[in-house]
LUMKE-249990 format. One record per residue: residue in one letter; x, y, z of N, C-alpha, C in turn. Coordinates in steps of 0.02 Angstrom, whole numbers, plus 50000, padded with zeros to 5 digits. Example, Ala and Ser with C-alpha at 12.3 -4.5 7.8 and 13.67 -1.06 7.14 Angstrom:
BEGIN
A506604971650390506154977550390506604983550390;S506424988850354506844994750357506455000250394;
END
This chain:
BEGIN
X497666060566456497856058666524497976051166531;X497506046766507497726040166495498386037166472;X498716040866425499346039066395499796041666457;X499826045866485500276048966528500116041966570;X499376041466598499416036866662499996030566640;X499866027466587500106019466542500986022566560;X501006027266541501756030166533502146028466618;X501556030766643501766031566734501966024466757;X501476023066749501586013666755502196011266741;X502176011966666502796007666648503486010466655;X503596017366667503976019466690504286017166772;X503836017566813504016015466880504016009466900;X503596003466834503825997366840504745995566825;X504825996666762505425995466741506035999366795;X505746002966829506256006566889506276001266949;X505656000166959505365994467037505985989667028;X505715987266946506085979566949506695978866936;X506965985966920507975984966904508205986066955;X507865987367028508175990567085508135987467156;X507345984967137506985979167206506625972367154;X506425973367118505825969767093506245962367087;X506915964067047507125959167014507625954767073;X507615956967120507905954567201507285949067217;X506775950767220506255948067254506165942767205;X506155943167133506175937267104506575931067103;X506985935967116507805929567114507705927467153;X507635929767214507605926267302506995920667299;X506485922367276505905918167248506165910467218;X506545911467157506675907267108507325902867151;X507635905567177508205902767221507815898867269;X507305900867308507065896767366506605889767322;X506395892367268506045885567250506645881167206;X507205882967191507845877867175508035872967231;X508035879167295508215874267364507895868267364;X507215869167341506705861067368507025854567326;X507325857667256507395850767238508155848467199;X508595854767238509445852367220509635855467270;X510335851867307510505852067364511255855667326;X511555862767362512065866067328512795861167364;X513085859567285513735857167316514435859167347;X514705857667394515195859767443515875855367411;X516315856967386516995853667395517645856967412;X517955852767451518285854167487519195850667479;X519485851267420520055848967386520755848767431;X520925843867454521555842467488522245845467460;X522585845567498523205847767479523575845967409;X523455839767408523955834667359523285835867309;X522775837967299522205839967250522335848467209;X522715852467268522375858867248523065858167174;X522805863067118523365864467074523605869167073;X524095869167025524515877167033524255880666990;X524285887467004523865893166992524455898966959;X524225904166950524455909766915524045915766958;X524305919766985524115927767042524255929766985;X524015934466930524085940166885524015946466918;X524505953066926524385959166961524425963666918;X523985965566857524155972466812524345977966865;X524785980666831524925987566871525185995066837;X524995997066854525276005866826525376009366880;X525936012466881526146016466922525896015166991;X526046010967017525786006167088526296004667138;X526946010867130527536008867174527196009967259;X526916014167286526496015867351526216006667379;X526046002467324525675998567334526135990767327;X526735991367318526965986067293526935980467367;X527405984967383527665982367466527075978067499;X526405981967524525945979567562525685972767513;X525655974367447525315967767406525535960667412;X526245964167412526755955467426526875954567475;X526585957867502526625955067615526185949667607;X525585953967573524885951167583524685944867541;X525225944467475525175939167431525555933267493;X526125934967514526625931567538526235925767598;X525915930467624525325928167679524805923867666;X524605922867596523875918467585524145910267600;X523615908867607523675901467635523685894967581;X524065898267558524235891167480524825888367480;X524625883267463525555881267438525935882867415;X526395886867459526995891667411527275887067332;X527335882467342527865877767273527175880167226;X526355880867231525985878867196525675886367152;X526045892667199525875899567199526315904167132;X526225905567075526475909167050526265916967042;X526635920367057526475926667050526815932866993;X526525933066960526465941366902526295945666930;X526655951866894526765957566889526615962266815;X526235964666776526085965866733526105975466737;X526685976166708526985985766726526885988366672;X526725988066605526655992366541526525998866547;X526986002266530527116008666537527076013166607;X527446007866673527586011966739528036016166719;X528116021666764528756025766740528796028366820;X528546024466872528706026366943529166021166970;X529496015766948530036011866970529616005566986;X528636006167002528405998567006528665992566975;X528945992666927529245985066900529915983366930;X530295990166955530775988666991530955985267052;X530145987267101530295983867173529905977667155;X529265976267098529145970667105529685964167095;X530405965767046530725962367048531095959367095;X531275962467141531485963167186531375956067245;X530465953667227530475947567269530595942167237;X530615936867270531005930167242530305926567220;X530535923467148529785918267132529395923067111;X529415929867107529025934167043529235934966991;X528775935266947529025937266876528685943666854;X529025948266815528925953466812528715956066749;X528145956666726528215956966647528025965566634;X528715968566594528485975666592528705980366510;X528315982466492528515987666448528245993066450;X528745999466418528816005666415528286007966390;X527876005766357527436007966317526776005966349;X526426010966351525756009766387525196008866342;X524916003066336524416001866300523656001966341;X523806000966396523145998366446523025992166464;X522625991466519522515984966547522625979866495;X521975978366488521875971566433522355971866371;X522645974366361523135974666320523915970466333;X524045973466410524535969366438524175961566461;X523645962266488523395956066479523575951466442;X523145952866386523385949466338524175947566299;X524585952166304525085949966320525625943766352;X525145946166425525565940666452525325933666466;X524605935166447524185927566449524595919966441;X525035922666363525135912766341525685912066380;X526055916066441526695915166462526415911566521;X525615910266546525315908466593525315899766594;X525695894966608525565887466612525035885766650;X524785887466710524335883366756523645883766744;X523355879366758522575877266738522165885166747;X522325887866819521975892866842522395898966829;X521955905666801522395911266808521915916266860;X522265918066905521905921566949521945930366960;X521455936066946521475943066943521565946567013;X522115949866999521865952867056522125961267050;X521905966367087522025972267086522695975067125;X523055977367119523955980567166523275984567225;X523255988567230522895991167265522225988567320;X522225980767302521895977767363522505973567391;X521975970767483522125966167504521815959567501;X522035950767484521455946767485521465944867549;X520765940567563520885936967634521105931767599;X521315929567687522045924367681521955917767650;X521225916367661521105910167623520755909867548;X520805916467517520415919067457520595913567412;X521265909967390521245908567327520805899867348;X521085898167416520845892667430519915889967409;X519845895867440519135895867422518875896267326;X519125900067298519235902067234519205894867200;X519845889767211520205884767190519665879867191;X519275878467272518825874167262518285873867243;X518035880367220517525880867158517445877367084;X518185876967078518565874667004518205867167011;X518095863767071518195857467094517455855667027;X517165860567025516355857366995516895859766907;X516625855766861516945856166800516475861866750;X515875859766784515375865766752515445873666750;X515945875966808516205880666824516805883366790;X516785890766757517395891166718517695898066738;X517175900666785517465908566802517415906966862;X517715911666930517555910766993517565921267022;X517165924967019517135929367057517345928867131;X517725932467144517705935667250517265940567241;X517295942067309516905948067325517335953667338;X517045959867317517475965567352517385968767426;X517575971267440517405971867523517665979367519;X517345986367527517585991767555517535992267610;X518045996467633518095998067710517746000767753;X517515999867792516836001867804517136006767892;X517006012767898517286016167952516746020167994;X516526018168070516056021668111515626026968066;X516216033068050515896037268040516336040667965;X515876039867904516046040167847515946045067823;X516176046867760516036052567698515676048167652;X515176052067604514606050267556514966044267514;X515476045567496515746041767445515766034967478;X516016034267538516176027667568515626025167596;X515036026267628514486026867641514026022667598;X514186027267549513586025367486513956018867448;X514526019167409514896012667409514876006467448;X514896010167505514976003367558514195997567556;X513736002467562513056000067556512725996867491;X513046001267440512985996967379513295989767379;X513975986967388514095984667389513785977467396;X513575979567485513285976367525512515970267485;X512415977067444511535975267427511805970367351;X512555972567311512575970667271512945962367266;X513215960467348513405955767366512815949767351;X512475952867403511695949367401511405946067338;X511365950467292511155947967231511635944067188;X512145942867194512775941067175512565932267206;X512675931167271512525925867305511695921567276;X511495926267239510615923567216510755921367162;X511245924467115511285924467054511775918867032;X512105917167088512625910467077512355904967088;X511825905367163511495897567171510855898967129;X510695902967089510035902167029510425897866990;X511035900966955511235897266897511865901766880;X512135907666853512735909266862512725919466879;X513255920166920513305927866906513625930766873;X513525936666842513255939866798513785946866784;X514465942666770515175945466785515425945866839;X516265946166832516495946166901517045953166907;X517055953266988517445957367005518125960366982;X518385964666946519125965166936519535964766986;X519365967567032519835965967104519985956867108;X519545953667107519755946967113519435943367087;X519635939367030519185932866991519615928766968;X519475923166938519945920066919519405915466839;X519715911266825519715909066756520045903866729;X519525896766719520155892466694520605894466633;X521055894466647521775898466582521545895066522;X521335889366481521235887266426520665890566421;X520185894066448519555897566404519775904966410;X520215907366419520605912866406520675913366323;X520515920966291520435922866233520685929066234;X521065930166199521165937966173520615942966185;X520635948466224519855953666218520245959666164;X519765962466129519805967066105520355973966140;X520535976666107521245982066149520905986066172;X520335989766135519795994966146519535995166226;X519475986166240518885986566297518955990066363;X518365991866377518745994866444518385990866516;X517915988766513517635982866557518095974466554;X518585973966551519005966566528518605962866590;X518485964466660518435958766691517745955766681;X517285960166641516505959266628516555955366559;X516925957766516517115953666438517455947266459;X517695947366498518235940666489517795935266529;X517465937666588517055932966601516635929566593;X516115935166545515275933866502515715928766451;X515905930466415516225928766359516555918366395;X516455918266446516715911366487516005909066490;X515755914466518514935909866534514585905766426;X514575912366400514245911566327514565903766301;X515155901566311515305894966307514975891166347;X514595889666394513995883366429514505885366498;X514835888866527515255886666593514735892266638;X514945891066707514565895266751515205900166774;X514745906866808515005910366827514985909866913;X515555907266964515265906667023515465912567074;X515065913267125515325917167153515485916367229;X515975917567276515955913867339516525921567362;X516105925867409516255928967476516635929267509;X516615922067519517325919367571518055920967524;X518105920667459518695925767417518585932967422;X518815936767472518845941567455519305949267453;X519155953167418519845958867402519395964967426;X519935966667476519775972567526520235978967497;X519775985567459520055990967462519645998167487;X519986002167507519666008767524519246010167478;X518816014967479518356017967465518616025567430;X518176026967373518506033767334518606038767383;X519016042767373519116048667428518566052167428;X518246054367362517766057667391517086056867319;X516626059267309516226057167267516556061067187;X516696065467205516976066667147517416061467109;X517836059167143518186053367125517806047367104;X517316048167142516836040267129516396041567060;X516316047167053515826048967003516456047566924;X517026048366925517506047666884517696038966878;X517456036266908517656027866915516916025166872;X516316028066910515796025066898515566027766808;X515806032366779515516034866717516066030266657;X516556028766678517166024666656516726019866662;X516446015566700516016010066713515426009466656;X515096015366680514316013466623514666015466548;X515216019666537515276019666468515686012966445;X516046009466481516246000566484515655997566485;X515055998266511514485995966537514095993466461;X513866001266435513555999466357514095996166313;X514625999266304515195994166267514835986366275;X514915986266307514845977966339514235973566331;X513685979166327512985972266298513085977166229;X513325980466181513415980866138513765973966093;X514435972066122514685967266131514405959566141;X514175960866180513735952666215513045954566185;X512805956766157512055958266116511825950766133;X512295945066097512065940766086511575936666148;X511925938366216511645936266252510895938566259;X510775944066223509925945566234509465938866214;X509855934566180509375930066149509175923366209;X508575926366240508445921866300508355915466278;X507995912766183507835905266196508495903066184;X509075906266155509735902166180509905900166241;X510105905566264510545906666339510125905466407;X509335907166407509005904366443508975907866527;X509275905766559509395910266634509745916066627;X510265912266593511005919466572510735923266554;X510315923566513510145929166463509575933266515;X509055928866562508605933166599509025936166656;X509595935866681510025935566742510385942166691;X510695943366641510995946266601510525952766601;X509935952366568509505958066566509325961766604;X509015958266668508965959966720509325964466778;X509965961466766510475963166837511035968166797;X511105966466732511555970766709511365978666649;X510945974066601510615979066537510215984566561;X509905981966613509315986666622509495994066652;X509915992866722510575996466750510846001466701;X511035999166638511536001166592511336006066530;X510566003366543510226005366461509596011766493;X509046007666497508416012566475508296014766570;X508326012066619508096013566690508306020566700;X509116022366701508936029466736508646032866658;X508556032466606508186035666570507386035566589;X507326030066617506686030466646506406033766697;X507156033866755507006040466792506986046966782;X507466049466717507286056566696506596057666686;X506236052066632505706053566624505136054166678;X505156048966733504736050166772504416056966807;X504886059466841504826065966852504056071766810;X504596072866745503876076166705503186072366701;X503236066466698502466061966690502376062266761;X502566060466814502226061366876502136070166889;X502486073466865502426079966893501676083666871;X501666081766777501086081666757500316078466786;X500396072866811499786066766812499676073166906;X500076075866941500016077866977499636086266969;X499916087866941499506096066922498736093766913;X498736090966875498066087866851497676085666889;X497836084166961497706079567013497356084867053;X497936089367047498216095467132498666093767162;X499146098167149499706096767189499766095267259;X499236098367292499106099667353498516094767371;X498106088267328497856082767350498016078167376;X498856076667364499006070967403498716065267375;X498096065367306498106057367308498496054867268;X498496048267257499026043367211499606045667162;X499596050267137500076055667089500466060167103;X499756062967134500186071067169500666069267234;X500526062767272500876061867347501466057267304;X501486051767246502036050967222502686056867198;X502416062967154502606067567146503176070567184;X502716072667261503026075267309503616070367338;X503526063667338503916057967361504456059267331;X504506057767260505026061267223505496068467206;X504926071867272505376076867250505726078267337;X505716074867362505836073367435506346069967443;X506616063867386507196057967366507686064767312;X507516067367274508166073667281508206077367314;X507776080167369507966083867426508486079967457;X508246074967466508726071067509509546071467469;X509516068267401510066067667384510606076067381;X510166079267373510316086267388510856087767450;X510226085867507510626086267582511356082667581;X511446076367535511986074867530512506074667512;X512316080367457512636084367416513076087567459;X512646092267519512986095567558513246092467607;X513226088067636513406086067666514176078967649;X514176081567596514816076067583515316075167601;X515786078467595516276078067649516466077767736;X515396079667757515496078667827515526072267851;X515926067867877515906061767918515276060067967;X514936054467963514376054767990514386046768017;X513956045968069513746038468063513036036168046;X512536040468012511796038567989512036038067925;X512366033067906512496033567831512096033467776;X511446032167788510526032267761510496038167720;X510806044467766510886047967715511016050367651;X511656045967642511746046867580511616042667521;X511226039067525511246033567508510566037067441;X510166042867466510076046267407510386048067343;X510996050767376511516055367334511866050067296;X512006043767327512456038767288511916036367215;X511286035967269510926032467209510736036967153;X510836043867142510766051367111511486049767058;X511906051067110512726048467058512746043267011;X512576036867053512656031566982512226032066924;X511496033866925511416034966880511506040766847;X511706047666859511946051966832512636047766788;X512946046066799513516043666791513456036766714;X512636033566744512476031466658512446035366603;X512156041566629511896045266564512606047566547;X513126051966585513796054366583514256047366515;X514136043166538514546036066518514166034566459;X513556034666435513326034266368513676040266312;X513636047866337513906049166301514656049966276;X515106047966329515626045966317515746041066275;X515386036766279515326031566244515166033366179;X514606034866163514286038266091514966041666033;X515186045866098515776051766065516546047266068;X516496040466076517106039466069517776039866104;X517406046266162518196049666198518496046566258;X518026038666287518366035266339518976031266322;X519696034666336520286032566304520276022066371;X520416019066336520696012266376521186013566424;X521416016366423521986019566468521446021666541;X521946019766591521286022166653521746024366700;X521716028366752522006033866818521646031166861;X521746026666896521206025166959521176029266985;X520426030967010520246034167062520516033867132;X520476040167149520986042867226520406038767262;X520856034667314520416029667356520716033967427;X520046033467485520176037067537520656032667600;X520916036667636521526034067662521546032167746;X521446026667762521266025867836521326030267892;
END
């Protein structure tokens, strides 16, 4: 019974701290930075800001062209200073056609579909300007996104710049958008801790940017590029920053099924990736990175929801043993747990109904993503996550 208890422990520790624990620390460690460095603000004039590079990979993104270059057309930069790409490898819906179409784009496209980072890399050395900036066909940025972006660059220590993503958030939602939306929210938060600690801990594909000389070839294989290309910026001494005020607004998966197909693509990119960055485990190198790394990303990725499978049987056990029907310390955890898949259950059923207690689902989301680790390891294991990707059906205002 002792080993089970030790088991219980450390099981629901390593869960506490990949989910809340490691929030409360950061927020901790952040408030005692406040006392004795003041975070810097710059604010780069016109005749300061430089010219940049908008990169737009795209596949089959003709639905999306139109609204993008309204919305590019609209940001608040200096048109002379704004270059914008188009990256089409293997469209076969006419997207490279209407992107041509505007003036001052360039269109870079071939027949042959290799996948993201592939065209990436591609079109990287055709990139002149200091900054190359990511962004997704399928979002919108706010208007002052790159501005904000740009004056991050201003600190030299800085070599990546994350936005934030922003889903749409509607009165009354379905699970998928719900549970997304709220994640988000919580994952903003820690994002904002993790930049004024010291750096965060990859950036968004929807929107990041990158000074263009620490740009490197990624592997063709990868399927996380905006998590590789960034770590891989930090592991050279640069920071990863992150600022809100950049940010790329898209819908939400249509429905969880869809989300559950985005998110297993994710964790099997996910292990790829500290497979990859191993190196960063080595905390007396890397130091914050490496505790900010373990923490916010490995743990997520690796042993936690394995830790929640296991929980279950060791609490279910430490509970029989107890009485199920005692209620003390085991047996009332037990039941707790089996009350958080009821719940996710209810939301099971309830998914497609539109609701405004979105609390609800917020079981079921947290049930999916990690289902969706274990799904994504073995994809991973077996080899069969092709680089090639189908975005997920995003839901429609």
């Amino acid at each position: 019974m002792e080993i089970l208890k030790i088991s219980f422990w450390v099981l629901l520790g390593v869960i506490f701290y990949t989910y809340i624990g490691y929030g409360i620390v950061l927020y901790l460690m952040v408030l005692i930075k406040r006392l004795f460095t003041k975070k810097k603000v710059f604010n780069l004039s016109n005749t300061e800001l430089p010219e940049v590079t908008l990169l737009i990979p795209a596949y089959n993104e003709k639905d999306y062209v139109a609204q993008k270059m309204k919305n590019t057309m609209g940001l608040n930069y200096p048109k002379e200073k704004l270059n914008v790409f188009w990256v089409t490898d293997g469209s076969d819906d006419g997207t490279n056609n209407l992107a041509e179409q505007y003036e001052n784009v360039k269109c870079f496209h071939k027949n042959e579909r290799k996948g993201k980072i592939n065209a990436m890399n591609r079109v990287m050395p055709f990139v002149k300007t200091p900054i190359s900036i990511f962004s997704d066909a399928n979002t919108d940025l706010g208007k002052d996104s790159i501005l904000h972006i740009v004056n991050c660059f201003a600190d030299a220590k800085v070599g990546c710049v994350s936005g934030e993503k922003r889903i749409v958030n509607k009165d009354q939602d379905v699970a998928a958008g719900a549970g997304e939306g709220l994640y988000w929210k919580y994952e903003s938060t820690l994002k904002k801790w993790d930049a004024e600690l010291y750096s965060v801990v990859g950036a968004a594909g929807e929107l990041f940017a990158i000074r263009t000389e620490l740009y490197h070839p990624v592997e063709p294989d990868t399927i996380l590029d905006d998590f590789i290309i960034s770590l891989r910026v930090a592991k050279k001494g640069y920071t990863i920053q992150y600022n809100p005020e950049a940010y790329a607004i898209e819908n939400a998966s249509q429905n969880v099924e869809e989300e559950l197909k985005r998110k297993v693509r994710i964790s099997a990119g996910g292990i790829q990736s500290v497979v990859r960055l191993r190196g960063l485990l080595n905390i007396f190198k890397y130091g914050l990175l490496s505790f900010q790394f373990i923490s916010h990303r490995v743990l997520r990725w690796t042993i936690t929801p394995l830790c929640l499978i296991l929980l279950m049987p060791v609490s279910g056990s430490l509970a029989f043993m107890e009485g199920l029907t005692t209620f003390d310390l085991y047996s009332s955890f037990f039941w707790f747990q089996v009350l958080g898949y009821a719940a996710a259950l209810l939301g099971w059923l309830l998914e497609n109904k539109s609701t405004r207690i979105k609390a609800l689902f917020v079981p079921y989301y947290f049930f999916i993503m990690n289902l969706s680790v274990v799904l994504g390891f073995f994809r991973y294991i077996n080899r069969n996550q092709s680089v090639n990707w189908d975005r997920a059906k995003r839901a429609v205002n």
